[in-house]
C-alpha positions as CSV (number, residue, x, y, z in Angstrom):
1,X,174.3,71.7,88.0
2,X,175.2,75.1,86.9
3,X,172.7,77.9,85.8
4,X,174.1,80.1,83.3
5,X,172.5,83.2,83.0
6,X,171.2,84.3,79.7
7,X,171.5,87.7,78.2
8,X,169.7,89.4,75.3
9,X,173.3,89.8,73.5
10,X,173.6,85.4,73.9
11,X,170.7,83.9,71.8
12,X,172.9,80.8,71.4
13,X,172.0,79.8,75.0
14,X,167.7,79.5,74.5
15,X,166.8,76.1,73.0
16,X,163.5,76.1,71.8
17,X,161.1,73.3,73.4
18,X,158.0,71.8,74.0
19,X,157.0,71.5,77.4
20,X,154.1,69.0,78.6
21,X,152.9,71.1,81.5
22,X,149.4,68.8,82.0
23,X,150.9,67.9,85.3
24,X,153.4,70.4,86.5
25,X,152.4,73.2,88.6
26,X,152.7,77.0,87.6
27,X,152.9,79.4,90.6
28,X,152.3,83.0,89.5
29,X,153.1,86.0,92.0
30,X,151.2,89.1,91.3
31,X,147.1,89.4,90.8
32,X,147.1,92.5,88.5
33,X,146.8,92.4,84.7
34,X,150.3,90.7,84.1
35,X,149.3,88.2,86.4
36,X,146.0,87.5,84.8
37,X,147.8,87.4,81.8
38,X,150.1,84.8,82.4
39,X,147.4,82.3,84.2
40,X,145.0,83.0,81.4
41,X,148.3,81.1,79.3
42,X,149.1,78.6,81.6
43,X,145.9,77.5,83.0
44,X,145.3,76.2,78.8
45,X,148.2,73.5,79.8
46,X,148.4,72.2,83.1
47,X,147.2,73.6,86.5
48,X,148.4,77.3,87.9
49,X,148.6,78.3,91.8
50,X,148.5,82.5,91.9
51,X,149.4,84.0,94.8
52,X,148.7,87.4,95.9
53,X,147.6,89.7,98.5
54,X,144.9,91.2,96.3
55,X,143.4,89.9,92.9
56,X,141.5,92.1,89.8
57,X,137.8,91.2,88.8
58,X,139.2,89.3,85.3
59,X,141.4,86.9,87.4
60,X,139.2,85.8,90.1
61,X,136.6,85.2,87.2
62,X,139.3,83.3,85.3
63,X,140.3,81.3,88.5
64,X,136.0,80.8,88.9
65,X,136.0,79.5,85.2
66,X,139.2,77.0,85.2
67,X,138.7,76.0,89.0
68,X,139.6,72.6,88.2
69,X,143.1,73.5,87.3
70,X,143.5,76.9,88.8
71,X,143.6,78.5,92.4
72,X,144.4,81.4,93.8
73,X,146.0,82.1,97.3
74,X,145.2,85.8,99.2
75,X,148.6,85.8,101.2
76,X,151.3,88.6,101.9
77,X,154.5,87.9,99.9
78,X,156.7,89.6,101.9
79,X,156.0,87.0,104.8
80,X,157.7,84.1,103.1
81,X,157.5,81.8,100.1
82,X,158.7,78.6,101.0
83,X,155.1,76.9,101.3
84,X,153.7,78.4,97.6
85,X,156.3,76.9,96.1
86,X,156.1,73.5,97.1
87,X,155.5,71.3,94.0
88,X,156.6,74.0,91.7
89,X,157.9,73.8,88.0
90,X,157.9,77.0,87.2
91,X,157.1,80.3,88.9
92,X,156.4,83.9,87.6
93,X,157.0,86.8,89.5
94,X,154.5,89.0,88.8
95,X,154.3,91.4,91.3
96,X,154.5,95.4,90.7
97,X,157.8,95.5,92.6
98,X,160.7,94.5,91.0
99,X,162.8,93.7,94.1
100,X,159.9,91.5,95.3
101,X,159.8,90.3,91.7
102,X,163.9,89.5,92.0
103,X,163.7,88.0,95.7
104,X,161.5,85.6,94.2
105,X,163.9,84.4,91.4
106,X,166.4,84.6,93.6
107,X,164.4,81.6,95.8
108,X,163.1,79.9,93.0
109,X,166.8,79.6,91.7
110,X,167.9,77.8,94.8
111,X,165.1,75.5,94.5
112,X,165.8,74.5,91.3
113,X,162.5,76.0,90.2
114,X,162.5,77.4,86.5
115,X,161.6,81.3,86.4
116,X,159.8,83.2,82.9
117,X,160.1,86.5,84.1
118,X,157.9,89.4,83.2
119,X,161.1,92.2,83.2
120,X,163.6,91.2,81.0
121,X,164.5,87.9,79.4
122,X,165.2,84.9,81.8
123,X,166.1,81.4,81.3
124,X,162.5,80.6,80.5
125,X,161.0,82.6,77.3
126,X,157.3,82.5,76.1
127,X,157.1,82.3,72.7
128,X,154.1,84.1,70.5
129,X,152.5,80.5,69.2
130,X,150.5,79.7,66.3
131,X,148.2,76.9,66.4
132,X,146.6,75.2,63.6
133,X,145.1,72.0,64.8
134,X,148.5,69.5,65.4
135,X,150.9,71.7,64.4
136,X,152.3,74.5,66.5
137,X,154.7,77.0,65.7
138,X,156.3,79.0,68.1
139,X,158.1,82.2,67.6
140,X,160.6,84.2,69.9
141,X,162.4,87.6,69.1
142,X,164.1,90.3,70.9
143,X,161.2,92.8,70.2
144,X,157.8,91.2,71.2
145,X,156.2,93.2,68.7
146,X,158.2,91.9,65.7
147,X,157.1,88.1,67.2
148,X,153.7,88.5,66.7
149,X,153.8,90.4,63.7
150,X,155.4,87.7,61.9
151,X,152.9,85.3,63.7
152,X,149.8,87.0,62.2
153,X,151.8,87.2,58.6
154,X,152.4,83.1,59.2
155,X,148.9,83.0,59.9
156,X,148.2,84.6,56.1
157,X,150.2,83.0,54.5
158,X,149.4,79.1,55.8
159,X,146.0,79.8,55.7
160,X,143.1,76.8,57.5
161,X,144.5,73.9,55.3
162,X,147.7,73.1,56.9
163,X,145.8,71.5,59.9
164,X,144.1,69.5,57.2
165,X,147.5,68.8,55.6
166,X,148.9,67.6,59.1
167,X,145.6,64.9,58.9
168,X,146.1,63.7,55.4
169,X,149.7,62.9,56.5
170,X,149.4,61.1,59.4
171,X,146.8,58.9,58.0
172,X,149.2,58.3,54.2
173,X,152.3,57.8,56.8
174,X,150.1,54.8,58.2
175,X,149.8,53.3,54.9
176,X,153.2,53.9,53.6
177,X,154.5,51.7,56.2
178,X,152.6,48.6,54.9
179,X,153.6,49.7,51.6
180,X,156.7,51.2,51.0
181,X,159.4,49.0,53.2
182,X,162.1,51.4,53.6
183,X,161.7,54.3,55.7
184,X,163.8,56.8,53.1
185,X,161.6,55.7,50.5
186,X,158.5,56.7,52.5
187,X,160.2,60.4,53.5
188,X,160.6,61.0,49.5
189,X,156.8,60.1,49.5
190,X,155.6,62.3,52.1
191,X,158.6,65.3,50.3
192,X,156.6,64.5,47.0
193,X,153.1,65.2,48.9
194,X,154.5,68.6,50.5
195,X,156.0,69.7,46.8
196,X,152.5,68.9,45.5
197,X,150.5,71.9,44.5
198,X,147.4,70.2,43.7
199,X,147.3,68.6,47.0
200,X,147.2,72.1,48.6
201,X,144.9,73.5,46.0
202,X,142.8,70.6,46.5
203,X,142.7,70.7,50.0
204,X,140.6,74.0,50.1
205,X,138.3,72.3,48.2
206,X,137.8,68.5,49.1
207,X,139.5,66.7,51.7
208,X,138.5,63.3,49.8
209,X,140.4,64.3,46.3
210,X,143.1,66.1,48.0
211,X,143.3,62.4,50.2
212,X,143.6,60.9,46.7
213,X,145.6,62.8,45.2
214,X,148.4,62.2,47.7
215,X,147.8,58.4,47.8
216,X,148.4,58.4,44.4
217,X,152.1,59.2,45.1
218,X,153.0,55.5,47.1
219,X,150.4,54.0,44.5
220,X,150.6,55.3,41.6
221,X,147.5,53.5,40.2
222,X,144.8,55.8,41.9
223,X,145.5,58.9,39.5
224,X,143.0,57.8,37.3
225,X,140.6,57.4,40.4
226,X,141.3,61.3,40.9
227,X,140.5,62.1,37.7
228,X,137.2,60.2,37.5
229,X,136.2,61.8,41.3
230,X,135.6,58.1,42.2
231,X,137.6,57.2,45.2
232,X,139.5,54.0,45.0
233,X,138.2,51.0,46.8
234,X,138.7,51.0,50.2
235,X,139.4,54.4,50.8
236,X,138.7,55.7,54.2
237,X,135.9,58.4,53.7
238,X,135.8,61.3,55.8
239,X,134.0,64.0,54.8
């Protein structure tokens, strides 16, 4: 397999993913704020190794806090590499030298270890990420700055209630499939939830009418259930 190198110029060649990191290891080189940084991030997914020669206060607190997924090794990276890479998925160079930082790359390339580099753009790019219970959204610019400020104007203009949007669904998909038999059928009935304005403007209010409210579109029947505030029998109460 070929690695093509990306450049800032060739945006074509990122695909965005989501990675399941629970069980792939992260080595991090470097102990100093970027460092810290970056196990801080991965040490939420799946476990970290960082490697260093010296370590600030924050990380060694960090790697005393997640110790169950996180380690650090005091070593001199200029004496090899080969055994902190063993079982690695992806590495970040992390050191303050940037021809350490590119030596490393250079070994993690020919073991087929994926790089995120801290100077520059790589072949692996962290994304500014907003989290709202189940749903995610992950945003990657040029300009870091421009990322997260149109993360933090996401996050004003979604508001609390789309993780309460993404529950509602997945519990009227369920339903849909004993009731509606074709799948196309039960995508317009999800699209006619989404265009819904009263399920939103319900869902600030009562997760029980706002549940009702978009049952009523695969059966029709329970408007007058809405209305009345009574829930239909049956319904699955959760607040």
């Amino acid at each position: 397999m070929v690695r093509q190198e990306c450049t800032e110029d060739d945006e074509d060649a990122l695909l965005p993913l989501f990675l399941d990191l629970s069980s792939r290891l992260v080595v991090i080189f470097g102990g100093g704020a970027v460092g810290q940084r970056k196990a801080e991030l991965f040490s939420r997914y799946g476990p970290v190794r960082v490697c260093s020669l010296d370590f600030s206060e924050g990380l060694l607190e960090l790697a005393a806090k997640r110790s169950d997924r996180m380690e650090t090794i005091r070593c001199d990276l200029n004496a090899g590499l080969s055994h902190h890479l063993q079982g690695a998925f992806l590495a970040v160079p992390a050191t303050g030298d940037s021809s350490l930082n590119q030596a490393i790359e250079e070994e993690c390339k020919a073991r087929g270890i994926l790089v995120n580099r801290v100077e520059g753009r790589g072949e692996v790019v962290v994304p500014s990420i907003l989290r709202r219970g189940t749903v995610s959204i992950a945003i990657s610019t040029q300009i870091p700055a421009l990322s997260r400020y149109l993360r933090l104007r996401l996050e004003e203009q979604l508001g609390e209630n789309i993780s309460e949007m993404a529950r509602l669904l997945s519990s009227i998909r369920q339903e849909s499939k004993a009731r509606i038999p074709l799948q196309r059928d039960r995508a317009a009935a999800i699209r006619r939830i989404l265009e819904d304005r009263e399920v939103w403007r319900l869902l600030d209010l009562s997760y029980e009418k706002a549940y009702i409210r978009a049952r009523s579109h695969i059966r029709p029947d329970e408007r007058d259930s809405l209305d009345a505030g009574d829930p239909p029998q049956g319904l699955d109460r959760r607040d």
